[in-house]
N, C-alpha and C positions, 0 to 999 in steps of 0.2 A: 670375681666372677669368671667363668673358664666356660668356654661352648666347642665341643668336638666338631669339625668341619665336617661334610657331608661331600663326596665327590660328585660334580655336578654332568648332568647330560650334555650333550651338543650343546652349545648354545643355541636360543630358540631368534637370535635378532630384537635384543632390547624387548620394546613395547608392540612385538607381533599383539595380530590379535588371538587370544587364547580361546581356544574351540572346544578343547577337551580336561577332564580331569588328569588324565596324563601329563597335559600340557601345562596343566596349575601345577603340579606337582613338578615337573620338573623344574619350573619358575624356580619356585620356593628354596628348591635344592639349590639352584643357583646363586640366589639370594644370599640363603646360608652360608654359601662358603663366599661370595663377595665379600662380606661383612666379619665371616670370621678371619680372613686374612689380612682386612683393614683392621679391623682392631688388635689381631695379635703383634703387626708392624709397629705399630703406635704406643703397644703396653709397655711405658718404660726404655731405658735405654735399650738400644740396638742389641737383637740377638743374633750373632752371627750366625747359626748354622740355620735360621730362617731366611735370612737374607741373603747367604749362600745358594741356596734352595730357590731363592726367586730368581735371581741370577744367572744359575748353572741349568737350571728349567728352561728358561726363559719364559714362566708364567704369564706374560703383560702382553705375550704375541695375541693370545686370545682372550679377552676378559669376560667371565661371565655375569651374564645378568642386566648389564648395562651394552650399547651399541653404539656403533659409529655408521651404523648405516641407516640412510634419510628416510625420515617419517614427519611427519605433521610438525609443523617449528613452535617449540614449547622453549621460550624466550627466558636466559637465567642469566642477569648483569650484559642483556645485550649478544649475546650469543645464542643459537643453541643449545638443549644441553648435548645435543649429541657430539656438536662442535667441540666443547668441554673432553668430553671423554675421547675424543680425538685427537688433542691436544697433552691431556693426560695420559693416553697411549704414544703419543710420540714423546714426552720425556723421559715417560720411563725405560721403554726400550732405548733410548739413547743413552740409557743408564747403563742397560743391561751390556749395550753393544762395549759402552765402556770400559768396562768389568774385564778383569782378566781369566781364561778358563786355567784352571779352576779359578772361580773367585781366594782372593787374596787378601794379607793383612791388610795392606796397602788401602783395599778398597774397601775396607771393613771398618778402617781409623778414617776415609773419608766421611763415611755415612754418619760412622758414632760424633766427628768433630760438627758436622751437617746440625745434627740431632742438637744436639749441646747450646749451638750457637743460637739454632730459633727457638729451642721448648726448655731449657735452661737457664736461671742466672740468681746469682743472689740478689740484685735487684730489680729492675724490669727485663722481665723476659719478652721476647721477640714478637710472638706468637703463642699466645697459653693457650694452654689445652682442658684446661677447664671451662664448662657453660660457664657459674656464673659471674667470674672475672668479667665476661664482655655485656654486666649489667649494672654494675655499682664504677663511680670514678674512683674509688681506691684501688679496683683491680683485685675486689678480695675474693678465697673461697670460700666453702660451707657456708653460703646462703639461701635464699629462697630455692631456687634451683635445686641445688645439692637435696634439701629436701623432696621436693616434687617426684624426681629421680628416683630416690630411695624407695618413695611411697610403692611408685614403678616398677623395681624390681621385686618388691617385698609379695606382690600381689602373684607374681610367679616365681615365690619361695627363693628367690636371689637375693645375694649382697654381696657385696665387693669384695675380695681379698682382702684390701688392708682396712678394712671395715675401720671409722672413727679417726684414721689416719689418713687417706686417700683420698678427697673427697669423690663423692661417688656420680657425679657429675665429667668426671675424666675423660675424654674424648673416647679413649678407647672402650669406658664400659660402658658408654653408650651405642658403640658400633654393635658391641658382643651381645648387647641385648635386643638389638633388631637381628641379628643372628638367631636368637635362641627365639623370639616369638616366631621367626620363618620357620622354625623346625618344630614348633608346636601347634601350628600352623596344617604344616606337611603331614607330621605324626596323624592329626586327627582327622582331615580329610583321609589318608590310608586308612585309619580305623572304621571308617563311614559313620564319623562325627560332625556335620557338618557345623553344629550352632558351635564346640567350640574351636572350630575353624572359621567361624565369621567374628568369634570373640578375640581370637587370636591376630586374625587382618584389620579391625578396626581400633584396635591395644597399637598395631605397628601405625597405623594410618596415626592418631592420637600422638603418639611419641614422636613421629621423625615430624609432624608438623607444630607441636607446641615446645620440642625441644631441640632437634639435631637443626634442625629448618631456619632456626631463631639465632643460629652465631654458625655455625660451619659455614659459612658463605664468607664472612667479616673474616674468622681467621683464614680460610684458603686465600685470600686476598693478603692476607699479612705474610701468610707464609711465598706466595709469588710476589709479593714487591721486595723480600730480601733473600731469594733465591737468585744469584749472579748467575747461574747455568753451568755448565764443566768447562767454560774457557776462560771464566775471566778468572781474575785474583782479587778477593775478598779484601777492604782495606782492614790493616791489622785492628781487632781491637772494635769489629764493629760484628755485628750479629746477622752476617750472610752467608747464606748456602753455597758451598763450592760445587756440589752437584747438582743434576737438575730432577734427582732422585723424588726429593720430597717436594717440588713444586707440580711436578707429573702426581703424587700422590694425593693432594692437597685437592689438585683439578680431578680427580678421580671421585674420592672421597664427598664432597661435593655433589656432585652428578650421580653416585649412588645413591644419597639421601633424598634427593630430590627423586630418583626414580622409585626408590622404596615407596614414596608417599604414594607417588600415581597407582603406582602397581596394586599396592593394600585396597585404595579403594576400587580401582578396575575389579580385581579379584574377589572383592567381601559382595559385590553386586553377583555373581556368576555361582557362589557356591551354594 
């Protein structure tokens, strides 16, 4: 599954309140590209000249669609989520500030060994990125999940890249397809379609609460309890993060999905 990112407006401040269709619309775009950057990070090992790009950018200074600035305290494991995306803004630009300009081999083989250690292993891996690993004690894929998912993207003519191989449950194709309903979403309110622009926001409402909502919490927690941060030193042979790249990610990732949810149904009320 592949979603072309959208370049997003100003950011509007997370969960303002939306006044106009302009201002849904720009959401949406926001949305779109939160979700298509989260997911393209995640698809598979590290792609350098994407995470170059985040780097040499410095993308994380402004994040859209989600906010660090105080609104109404919507409580996720005890915090904030805005607190979350706070916290997820300051690891990653600690990432960033880390980074050498130009980004470098060096910081390229950090992220890809990062990658390896938590979403990687012939035995148990750290932190898996598949739904339904975090439903059955074997830790297996292609289950109920993996189906449910499919049915999901089948319904707006998607399926996964490595369709029968991948399961389709993969973290990242489920980011890319809250990506592609915000921009089918967008599409059809421009069109002045509005019923399937409420089919589109309550498809997003539906998914990130019966499937991104139901383990993306478990794993960000897995992936910050063996994320060491960029000072310490990892004991050899054990499955932690040397940077604080993917724990800043993890806390981001997290506080999108949950803001997705709110947003789909604030927004499926308004059109």
């Amino acid at each position: 599954m592949s979603v072309t990112g959208t370049e997003a407006a100003e950011p509007l401040g997370g969960r303002a309140a939306i006044r106009s269709a302009r201002q849904l619309t720009e959401r949406l775009a926001e949305e779109e590209t939160l979700f298509t950057l989260l997911g393209r990070a995640i698809y598979g090992m590290p792609d350098r000249a994407l995470f170059a790009a985040m780097a040499d950018e410095r993308v994380f200074e402004t994040v859209p669609f989600v906010s660090t600035e105080p609104k109404i305290a919507e409580v996720e494991d005890g915090l904030a989520r805005t607190e979350q995306v706070r916290l997820a803004q300051t690891d990653l630009l600690a990432w960033t500030d880390g980074c050498a300009r130009p980004f470098s081999d060096e910081d390229f083989e950090q992220v890809r060994v990062d990658y390896a250690r938590l979403f990687v292993g012939a035995q148990k891996v750290a932190a898996p990125l598949w739904e339904s690993v975090y439903f059955n004690r074997e830790r297996m894929v292609f289950q109920q999940q993996t189906l449910d998912v499919r049915r999901a993207y089948r319904a707006y003519g998607l399926e996964v890249e490595s369709y029968g191989h991948e399961p389709d449950d993969h973290l990242a194709s489920e980011l890319l397809f809250v990506a592609h309903l915000a921009s089918v979403a967008r599409a059809a309110l421009e069109a002045g379609d509005a019923d399937r622009a409420r089919v589109a926001l309550a498809d997003q409402r539906a998914f990130a609460h019966e499937h991104l909502l139901t383990w993306v919490g478990a794993w960000r927690d897995l992936v910050i309890a063996r994320c060491s941060g960029p000072a310490a030193n990892p004991t050899p042979g054990t499955a932690e993060g040397r940077t604080g790249f993917y724990r800043g990610f993890a806390r981001l990732t997290a506080a999108a999905c949950e803001e997705a949810r709110a947003f789909a149904e604030e927004a499926r009320a308004l059109v």
